[in-house]
N, C-alpha and C positions, 0 to 999 in steps of 0.2 A: 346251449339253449336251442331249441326245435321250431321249425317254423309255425307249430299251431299255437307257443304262446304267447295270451293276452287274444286268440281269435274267438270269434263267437260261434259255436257251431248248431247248426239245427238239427236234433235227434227225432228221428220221427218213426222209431219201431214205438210196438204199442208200451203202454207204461208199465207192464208188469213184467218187461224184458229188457228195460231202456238204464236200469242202473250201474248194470255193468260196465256199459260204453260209457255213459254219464262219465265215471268215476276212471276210467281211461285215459277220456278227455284232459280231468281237470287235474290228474297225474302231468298231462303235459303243459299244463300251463291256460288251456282253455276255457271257456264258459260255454257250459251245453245248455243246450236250449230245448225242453223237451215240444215235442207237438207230435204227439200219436197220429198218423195218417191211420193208421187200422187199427182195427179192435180183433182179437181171435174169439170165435166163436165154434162151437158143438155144430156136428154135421149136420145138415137139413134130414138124413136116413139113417137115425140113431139105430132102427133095424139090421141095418145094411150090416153096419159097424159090431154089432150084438152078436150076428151071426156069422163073420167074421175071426167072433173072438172063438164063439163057442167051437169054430172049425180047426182053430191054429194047432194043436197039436198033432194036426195032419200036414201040415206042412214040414218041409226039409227045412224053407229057411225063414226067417222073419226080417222084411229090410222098411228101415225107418228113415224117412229123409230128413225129418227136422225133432227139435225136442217135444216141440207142441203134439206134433203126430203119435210119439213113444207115451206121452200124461195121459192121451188120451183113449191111448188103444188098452194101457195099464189099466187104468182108472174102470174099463169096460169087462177087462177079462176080470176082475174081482179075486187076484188073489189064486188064481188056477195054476197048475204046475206046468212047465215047458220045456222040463228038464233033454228029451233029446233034438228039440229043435235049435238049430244054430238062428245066429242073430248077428244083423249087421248093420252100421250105423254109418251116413254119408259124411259125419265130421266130427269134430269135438264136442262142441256141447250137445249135440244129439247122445255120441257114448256118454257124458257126463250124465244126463237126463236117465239114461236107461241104465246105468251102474247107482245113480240117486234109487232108482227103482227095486234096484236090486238083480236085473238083469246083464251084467256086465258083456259087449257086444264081441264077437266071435273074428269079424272083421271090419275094419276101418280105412278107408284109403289115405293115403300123404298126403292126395291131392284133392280138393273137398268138390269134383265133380264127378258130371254122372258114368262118363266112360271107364275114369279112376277107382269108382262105386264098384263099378261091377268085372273088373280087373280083380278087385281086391278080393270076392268070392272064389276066386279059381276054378278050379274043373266042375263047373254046375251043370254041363250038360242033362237034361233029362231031369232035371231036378228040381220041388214044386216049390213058389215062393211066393209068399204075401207079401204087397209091397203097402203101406200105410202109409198115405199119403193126405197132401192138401185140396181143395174143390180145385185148384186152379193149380197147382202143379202142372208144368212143363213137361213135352212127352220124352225130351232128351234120355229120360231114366229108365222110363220103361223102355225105349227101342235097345236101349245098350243091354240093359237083361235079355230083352227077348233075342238078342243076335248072339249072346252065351246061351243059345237053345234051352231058357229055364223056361218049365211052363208057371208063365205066370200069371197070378192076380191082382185086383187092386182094391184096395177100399180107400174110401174118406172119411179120414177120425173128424177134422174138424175145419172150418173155412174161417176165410178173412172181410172182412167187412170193411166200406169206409169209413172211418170218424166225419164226427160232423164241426169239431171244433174248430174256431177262427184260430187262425195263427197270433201267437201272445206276444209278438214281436213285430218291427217293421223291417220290411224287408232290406233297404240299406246299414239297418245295425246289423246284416248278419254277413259272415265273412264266409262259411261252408254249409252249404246243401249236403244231408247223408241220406240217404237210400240202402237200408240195409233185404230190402227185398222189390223184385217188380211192383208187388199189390201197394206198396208205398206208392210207386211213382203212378201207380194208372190214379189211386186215389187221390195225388194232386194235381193230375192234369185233369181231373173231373171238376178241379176248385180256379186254376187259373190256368193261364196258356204260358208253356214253357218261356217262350218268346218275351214275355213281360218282367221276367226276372233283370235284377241290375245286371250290368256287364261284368263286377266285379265277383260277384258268386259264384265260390267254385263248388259243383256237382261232384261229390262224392260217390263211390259203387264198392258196394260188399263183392260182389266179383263179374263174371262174363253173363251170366244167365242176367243179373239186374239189370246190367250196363245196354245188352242187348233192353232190353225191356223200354227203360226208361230213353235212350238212342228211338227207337222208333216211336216213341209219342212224343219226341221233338227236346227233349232236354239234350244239353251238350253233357257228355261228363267227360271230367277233367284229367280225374284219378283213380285208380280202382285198382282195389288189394289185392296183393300178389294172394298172400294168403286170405283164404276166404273166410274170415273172422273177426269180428270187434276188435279184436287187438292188431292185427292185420293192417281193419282201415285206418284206425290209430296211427298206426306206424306211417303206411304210406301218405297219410297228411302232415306228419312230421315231417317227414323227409320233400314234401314235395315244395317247390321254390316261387308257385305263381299264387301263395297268399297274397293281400292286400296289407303293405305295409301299412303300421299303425297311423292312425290318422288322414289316411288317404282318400 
């Protein structure tokens, strides 16, 4: 038996991404607790994005950092062919997303960050790449391409918003805070001050970019996945030992 079961955990990726962790969870014995901090939304420069798509078979590479980004760069190019442009994907469910599409990705790194991303490209010098990104994406991704000498671009398929829902819980029923992205944690420190949380809440992180994220707007986090994936932080709350024994 694993330390997350009988815990209560709070899931707060948006809900139309949150069942798979959900179902993680309660794989280990947990109750997830959904509360959406964000909502994904279509880019403010649907333009941007339109002409973007209509460009990409001029590109050498196509790099997609999240699944959201690949729905919706697909969703824009309508079906258009791309047969000699390579395509690269920063982790698993992004490949998953883009192989659901039908685009099965060219490269994938082991390690689901941005230096690992662009490692896994290999000899790109000189060579042009569209990188399809979030409004608020981290420039971590792009320095790491631009220092593999790729000339690169960028577009934003689509952005993240704050929810405006109350929490369905109160805060001492719950045993783990998850953060599976920064735009989570900036959205909750827009709602309360880190500081007000019980002492017993352990802060969860989908990996170093969130941990940094949520770390400087004042949350403690506790734990954070080796691997950078729902099953990942799964794991690493199993295994981690500073749950809150039951009834405590």
């Amino acid at each position: 038996m694993g330390n997350l079961q009988g815990k209560r955990v709070v899931v707060t990726r948006p809900r139309e991404s949150a069942a798979e962790f959900n179902a993680l969870l309660r794989a280990r014995g947990a109750s997830a607790i959904e509360w959406p901090l964000i909502e994904i939304a279509p880019a403010l420069d649907k333009g941007a994005l339109a002409t973007a798509a209509d460009n990409a078979a001029n590109f050498d590479w196509l790099l997609f950092s999240s699944a959201n980004g690949a729905r919706y760069f697909f969703e824009t190019l309508k079906g258009r062919k791309l047969s000699l442009v390579r395509i690269g994907a920063i982790g698993p469910k992004t490949a998953a997303a883009l192989t659901a599409l039908g685009h099965k990705p060219d490269a994938m790194p082991s390690d689901f960050q941005s230096h690992a991303f662009a490692e896994a490209l290999g000899d790109v010098k000189g060579k042009s790449a569209l990188l399809v990104r979030s409004e608020i994406a981290l420039p971590e991704l792009s320095h790491a391409l631009l220092a593999k000498a790729m000339k690169l671009e960028e577009v934003v398929a689509y952005r993240t918003i704050a929810a405006t829902s109350a929490a369905p819980f109160a805060w001492n029923d719950a045993d783990v805070l998850t953060f599976a992205s920064g735009s989570a944690a900036q959205s909750l420190a827009q709602k309360i001050s880190p500081a007000s949380l019980p002492a017993h809440l352990v802060v969860a992180s989908i990996g170093p970019s969130t941990t940094k994220v949520a770390s400087e707007l004042g949350f403690t986090v506790a734990v954070e996945a080796e691997q950078h994936t729902v099953e990942g932080l799964t794991e690493a709350l199993d295994k981690f030992p500073g749950l809150r024994e039951k009834g405590a």
